[in-house]
N, C-alpha and C positions, 0 to 999 in steps of 0.2 A: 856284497850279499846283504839283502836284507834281514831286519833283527827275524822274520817271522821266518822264512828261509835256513838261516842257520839253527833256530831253536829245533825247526824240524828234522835237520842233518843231524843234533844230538839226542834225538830221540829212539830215531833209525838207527844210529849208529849200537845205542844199547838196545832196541826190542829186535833189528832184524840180523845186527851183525854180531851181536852175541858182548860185546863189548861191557865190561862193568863201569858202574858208577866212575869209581875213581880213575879207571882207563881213558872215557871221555873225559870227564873234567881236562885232565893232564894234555890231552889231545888237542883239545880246542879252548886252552885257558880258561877255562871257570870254574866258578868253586862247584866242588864236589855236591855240597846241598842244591845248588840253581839246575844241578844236573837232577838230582831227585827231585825238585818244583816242579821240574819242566814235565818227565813221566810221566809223574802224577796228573798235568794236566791233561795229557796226550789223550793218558786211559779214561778220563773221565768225560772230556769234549770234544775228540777227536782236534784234527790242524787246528780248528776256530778256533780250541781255546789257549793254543799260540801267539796267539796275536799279544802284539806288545800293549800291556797295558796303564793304564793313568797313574802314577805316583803321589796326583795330588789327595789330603787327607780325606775319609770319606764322610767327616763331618768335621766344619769350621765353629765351635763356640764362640770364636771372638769375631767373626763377621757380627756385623752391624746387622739388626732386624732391617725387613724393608720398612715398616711401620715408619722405623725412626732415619730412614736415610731420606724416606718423603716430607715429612716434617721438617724435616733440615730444609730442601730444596722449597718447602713454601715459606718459612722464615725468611730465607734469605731475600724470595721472590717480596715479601710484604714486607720488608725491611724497607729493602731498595725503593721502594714503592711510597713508601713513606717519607724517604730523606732523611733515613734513621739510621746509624750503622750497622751494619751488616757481617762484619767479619765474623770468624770461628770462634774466638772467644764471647763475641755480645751473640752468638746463635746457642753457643754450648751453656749462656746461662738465664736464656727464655729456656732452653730445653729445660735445666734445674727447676725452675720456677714451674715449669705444665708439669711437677711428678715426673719425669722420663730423667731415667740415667742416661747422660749426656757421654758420648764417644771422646775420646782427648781428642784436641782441636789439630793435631795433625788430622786425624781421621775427618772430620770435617771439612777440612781444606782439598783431602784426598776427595771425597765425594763432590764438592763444588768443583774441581776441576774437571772433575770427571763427566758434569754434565754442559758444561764449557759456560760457569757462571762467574770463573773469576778470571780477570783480566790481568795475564805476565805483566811486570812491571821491571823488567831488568836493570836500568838506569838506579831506581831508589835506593835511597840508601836504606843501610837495615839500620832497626833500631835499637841497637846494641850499640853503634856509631856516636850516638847523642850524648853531650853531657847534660845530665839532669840537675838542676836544681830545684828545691821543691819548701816551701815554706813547713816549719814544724806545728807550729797550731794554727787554725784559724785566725785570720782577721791579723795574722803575724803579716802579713803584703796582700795588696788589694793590687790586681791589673786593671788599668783603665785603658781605652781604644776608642775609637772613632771607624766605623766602614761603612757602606753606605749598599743600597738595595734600588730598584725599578720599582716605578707604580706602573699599572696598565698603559696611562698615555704615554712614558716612557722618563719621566719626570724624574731624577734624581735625587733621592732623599739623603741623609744620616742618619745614621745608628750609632748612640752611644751605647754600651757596654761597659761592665764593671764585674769582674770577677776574680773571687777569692783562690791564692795562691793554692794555698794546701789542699780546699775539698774541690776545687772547680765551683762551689756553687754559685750558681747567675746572680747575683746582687743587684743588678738594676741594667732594663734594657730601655732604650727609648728613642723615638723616630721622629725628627724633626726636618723642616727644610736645607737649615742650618744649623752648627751647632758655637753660639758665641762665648767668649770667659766666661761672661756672667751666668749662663745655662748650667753651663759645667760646675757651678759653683752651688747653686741652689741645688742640683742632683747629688752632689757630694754632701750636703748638708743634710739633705732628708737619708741617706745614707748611717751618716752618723748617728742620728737620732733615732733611728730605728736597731740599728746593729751596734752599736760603739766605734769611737773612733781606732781605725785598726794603726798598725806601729809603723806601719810605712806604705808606700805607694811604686809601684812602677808605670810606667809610661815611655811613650816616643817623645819627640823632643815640640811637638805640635805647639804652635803658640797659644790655644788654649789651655795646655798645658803646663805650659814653662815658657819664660820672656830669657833664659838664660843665652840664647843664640842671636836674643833681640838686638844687641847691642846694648851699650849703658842707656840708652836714652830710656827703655822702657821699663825697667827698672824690675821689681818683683809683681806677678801676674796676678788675679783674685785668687787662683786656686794655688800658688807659693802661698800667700799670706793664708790660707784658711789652715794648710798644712802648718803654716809656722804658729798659727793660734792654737791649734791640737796637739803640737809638739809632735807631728807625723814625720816620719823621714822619707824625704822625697828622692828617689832613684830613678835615674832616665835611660834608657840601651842611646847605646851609642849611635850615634845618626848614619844613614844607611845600613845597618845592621839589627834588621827586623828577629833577629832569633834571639836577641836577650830578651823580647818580649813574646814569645816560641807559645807560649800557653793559652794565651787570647789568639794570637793568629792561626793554632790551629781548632780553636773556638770557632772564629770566623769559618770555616770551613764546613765543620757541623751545623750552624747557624742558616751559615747560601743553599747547603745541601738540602736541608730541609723548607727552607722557603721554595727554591726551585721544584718543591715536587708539586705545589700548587700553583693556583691561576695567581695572576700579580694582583695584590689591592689595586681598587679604582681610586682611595684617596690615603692621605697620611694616618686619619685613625683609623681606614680597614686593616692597614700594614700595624699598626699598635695594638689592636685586637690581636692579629697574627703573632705577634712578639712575646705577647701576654699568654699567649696558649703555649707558645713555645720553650718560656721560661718556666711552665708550670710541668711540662711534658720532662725538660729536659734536668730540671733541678731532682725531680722527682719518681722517675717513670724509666728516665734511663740510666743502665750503670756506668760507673766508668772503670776504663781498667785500670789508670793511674792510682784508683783508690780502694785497691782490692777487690773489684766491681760491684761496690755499693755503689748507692745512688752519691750525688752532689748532697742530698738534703742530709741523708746519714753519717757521711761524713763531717757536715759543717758540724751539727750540734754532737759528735763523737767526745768529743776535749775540750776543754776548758779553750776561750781565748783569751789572744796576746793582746796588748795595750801598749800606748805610744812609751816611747823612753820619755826619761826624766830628763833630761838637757834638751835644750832648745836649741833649734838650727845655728845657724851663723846668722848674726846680724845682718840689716841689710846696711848698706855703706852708699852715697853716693853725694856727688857734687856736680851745682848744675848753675851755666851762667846764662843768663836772662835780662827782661828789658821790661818793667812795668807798662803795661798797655793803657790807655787812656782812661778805662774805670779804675784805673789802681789794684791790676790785677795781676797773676801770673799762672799758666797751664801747669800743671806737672800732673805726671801721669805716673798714678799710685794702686796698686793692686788691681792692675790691666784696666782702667778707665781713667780718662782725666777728671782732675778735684783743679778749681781753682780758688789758689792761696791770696786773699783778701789783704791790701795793704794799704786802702786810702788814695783818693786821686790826686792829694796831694803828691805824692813820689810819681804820680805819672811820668813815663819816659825815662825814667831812673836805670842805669845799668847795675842790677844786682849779683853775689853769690849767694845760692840757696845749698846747706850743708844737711841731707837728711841722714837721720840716722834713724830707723826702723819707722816711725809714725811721727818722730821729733824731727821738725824745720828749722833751723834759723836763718835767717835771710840777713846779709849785712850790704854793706855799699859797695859795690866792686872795684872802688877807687881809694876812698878811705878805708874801709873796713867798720864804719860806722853800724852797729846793731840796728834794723830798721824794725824788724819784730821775730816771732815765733810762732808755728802751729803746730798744734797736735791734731793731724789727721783721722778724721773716721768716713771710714769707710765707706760707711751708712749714707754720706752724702756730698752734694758736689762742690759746693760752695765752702770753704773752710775761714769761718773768721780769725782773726789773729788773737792771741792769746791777752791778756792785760798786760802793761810791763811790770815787772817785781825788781825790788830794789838790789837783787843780786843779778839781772840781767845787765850786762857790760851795753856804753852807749857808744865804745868805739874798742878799737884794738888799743894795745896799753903801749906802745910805740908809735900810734899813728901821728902823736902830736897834738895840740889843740884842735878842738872841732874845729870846721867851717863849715860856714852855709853857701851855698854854691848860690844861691840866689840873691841872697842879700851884696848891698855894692857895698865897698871900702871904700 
């Protein structure tokens, strides 16, 4: 029996069969009042206003205006559109920002689904999942990266990048063919001198990076030693395991996203124009939610920054056996370039040990152990001449025995 059927049979039952209120109720299970609702309706609207009707409220306060559920849907639409993010939270705080009290971002999310603007993603993990680590002040760890972009003719570039732990803000982006130690070194340098140098670094294990996977041969990198002259501490994720550096690569992300929503540069500095707008958009223009959804730039100058420690890396240590070449010379390769260490073409052909310790060489005889000379390396340049002798430099090991001249005859 339908609801509109039986309402009718308890109406009849009390206006034609004489039956009281409480007689129907008890008859047909219902409360005694839904018996007197129903009457009431009989006599006032005849069967019609039987009919079962809507329980939902007859006004919603907390529904969403449509003003602001369309605002929402063209956010999202100019978001996307831009290669900007788009989610509920960066929607709910353009909404703050135009004057409009913003819905909680569940409602949001409800409204994007609803007009089929967000894409299920079952498989992700949620990001409750993650362990976060996050630097305490600025300039406390700097992320460096390397990822790479299209030009029009299909040409593959790099992209260096450098961004700070704690606020995200972009420190330095830049698009090159290539990117070699020496780049990497001069970018890290105007870095410094613009910002201070920060307490430590993280990276992948990239050879422009770190020479630490090189084997001994290549010893410490330009960008090891600029960090060991700053007193920087230098941290690497561990190789294949790109989430210790989790902050920059989902940087990249943001970065492709938004290149991809325009045409490709036709050369390298159309794409550094691009990079240049981009770093200024995104340091400044967009929030982030890592940082309470202030921008990157409010954040950096927020707190006071941090500064390198007072103790200096580990030394660099190594030992290297060699053969003087015919101008009296020898390669070693020092802060990711070869220097060569000057010894006279007298020792031409000479089989030598070279013992460095940080920038300090001594080179002796690999047979005697005879002292042959000393350099202090710089940097600065290729050619390194030998130091003067000083009367405390030793002319052989103190058990070698009496020199001898291997050339002279007996």
């Amino acid at each position: 029996m339908g609801s509109k059927n039986k309402n009718l049979v308890i109406v009849r039952s009390v206006l034609e069969q004489g039956l009281t209120h409480a007689q129907a109720a008890e008859r047909y299970r219902v409360s005694r009042q839904w018996v007197h609702v129903l009457v009431q309706r009989y006599q006032l609207g005849g069967p019609e206003a039987l009919e079962p009707r809507s329980r939902a409220p007859r006004s919603r306060p907390g529904t969403t205006p449509e003003a602001v559920r369309q605002r929402i849907l063209t956010l999202r639409k100019t978001l996307t559109r831009q290669g900007a993010d788009a989610g509920p939270a960066t929607i709910a705080w353009h909404l703050d920002n135009d004057g409009i009290d913003a819905p909680s971002t569940a409602t949001i999310r409800r409204i994007l689904h609803a007009h089929g603007l967000i894409t299920p993603e079952p498989r992700k993990r949620p990001r409750s999942s993650y362990r976060r680590f996050e630097a305490e002040l600025p300039n406390e760890c700097w992320q460096a990266d390397i990822t790479h972009a299209f030009l029009a003719t299909g040409a593959r570039v790099e992209i260096l990048d450098v961004l700070d732990d704690h606020s995200r803000y972009l420190l330095h982006i830049q698009a090159a063919p290539a990117f070699s130690g020496a780049m990497v070194v001069t970018a890290m340098n105007h870095l410094i001198s613009a910002y201070g140098a920060p307490a430590s670094t993280l990276t992948d294990n990239g050879l422009v990076f770190t020479a630490r996977l090189a084997g001994r041969r290549g010893g410490r990198n330009g960008f090891e030693k600029l960090l060991q002259a700053h007193r920087i501490r230098q941290k690497n994720g561990r190789p294949g395991h790109p989430q210790t550096q989790g902050k920059i690569e989902r940087f990249h992300q943001t970065l492709k996203r938004w290149l991809t929503s325009r045409p490709r540069p036709d050369t390298i500095e159309d794409l550094q124009t691009l990079l240049d707008q981009f770093q200024t958009w995104y340091n400044t223009e967009r929030p982030h939610r890592a940082t309470g959804r202030r921008t990157p730039a409010q954040a950096y100058t927020a707190l006071p920054k941090a500064t390198p420690g007072s103790a200096l890396t580990e030394p660099e240590w190594r030992c290297r056996v060699d053969r003087i070449d015919k101008n009296g010379k020898v390669s070693l390769r020092y802060a990711g370039r070869l220097r060569h260490l000057g010894y006279g073409r007298a020792h031409a052909g000479r089989h030598v040990l070279i013992l460095v310790h940080d920038d300090h060489a001594v080179t002796s005889d690999a047979t005697t152990g005879e002292i042959i000379a000393e350099h202090r390396i710089d940097p600065a340049r290729d050619y390194q001449p030998k130091l003067p002798r000083t009367h405390n430099t030793p002319t052989r090991r103190p058990d070698s025995g009496p020199s001898v001249n291997p050339r002279k005859k007996t």
